[in-house]
C-alpha positions as CSV (number, residue, x, y, z in Angstrom):
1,X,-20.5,45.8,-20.8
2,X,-17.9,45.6,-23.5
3,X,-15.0,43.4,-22.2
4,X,-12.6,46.2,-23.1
5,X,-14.5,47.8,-20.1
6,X,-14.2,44.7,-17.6
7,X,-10.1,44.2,-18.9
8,X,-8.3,46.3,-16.2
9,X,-9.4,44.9,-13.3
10,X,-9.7,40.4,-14.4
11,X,-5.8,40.0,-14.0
12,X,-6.2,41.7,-10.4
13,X,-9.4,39.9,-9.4
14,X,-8.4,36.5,-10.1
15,X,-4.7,36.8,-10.3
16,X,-4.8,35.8,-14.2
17,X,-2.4,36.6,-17.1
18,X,-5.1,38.7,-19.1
19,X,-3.7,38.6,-23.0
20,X,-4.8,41.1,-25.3
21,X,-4.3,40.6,-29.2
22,X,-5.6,43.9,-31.2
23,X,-5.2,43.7,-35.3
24,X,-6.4,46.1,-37.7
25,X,-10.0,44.7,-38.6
26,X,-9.1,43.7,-42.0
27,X,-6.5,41.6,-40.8
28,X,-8.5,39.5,-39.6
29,X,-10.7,38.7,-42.5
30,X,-7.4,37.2,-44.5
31,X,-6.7,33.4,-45.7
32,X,-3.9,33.6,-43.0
33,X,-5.8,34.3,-40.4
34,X,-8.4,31.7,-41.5
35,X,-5.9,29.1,-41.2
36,X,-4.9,29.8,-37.6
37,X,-8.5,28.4,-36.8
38,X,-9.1,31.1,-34.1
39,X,-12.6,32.5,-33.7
40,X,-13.6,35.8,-35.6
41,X,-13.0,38.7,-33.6
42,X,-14.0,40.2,-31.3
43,X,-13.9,37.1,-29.3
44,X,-13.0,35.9,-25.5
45,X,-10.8,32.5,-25.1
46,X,-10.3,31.3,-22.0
47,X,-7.5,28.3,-22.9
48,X,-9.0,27.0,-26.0
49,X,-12.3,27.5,-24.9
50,X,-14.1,30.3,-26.8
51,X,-16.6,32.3,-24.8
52,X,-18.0,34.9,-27.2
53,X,-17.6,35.4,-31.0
54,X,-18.3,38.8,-32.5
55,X,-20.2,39.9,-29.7
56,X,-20.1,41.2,-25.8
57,X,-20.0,39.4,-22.5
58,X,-22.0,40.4,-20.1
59,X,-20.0,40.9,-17.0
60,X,-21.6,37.6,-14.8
61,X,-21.0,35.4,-17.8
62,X,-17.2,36.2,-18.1
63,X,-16.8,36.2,-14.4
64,X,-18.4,33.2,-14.4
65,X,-16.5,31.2,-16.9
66,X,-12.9,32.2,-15.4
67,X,-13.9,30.5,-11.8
68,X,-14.4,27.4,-13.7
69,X,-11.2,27.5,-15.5
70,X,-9.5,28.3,-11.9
């Protein structure tokens, strides 16, 4: 499931901030971007810990990696 699919309901579930930052695609394929040492998008952070890089999630996975950051 594409996390865009699993977003409305996370903050609810575990009573998390859920943070969404959406750029234009090419925007994040510049040197400034680059230098803000974030993962290549699509991506999933939980804290500084990156989940998934230019991929999906599957729904256990995520699910599984917020109770651990809880």
């Amino acid at each position: 499931m594409h996390f865009k699919e699993m977003m409305p309901g996370l903050g609810e579930k575990f009573g998390i901030e859920v943070q969404v930052i959406s750029k234009p695609r090419e925007e994040y394929a510049t040197e400034p971007y680059s230098r803000l040492g974030l993962p290549g998008a699509p991506a999933i952070m939980i804290g500084e810990e990156v989940l998934v890089e230019k991929a999906d999630i599957s729904e256990d996975k995520l699910d599984s990696a917020i109770r651990r950051q809880l």
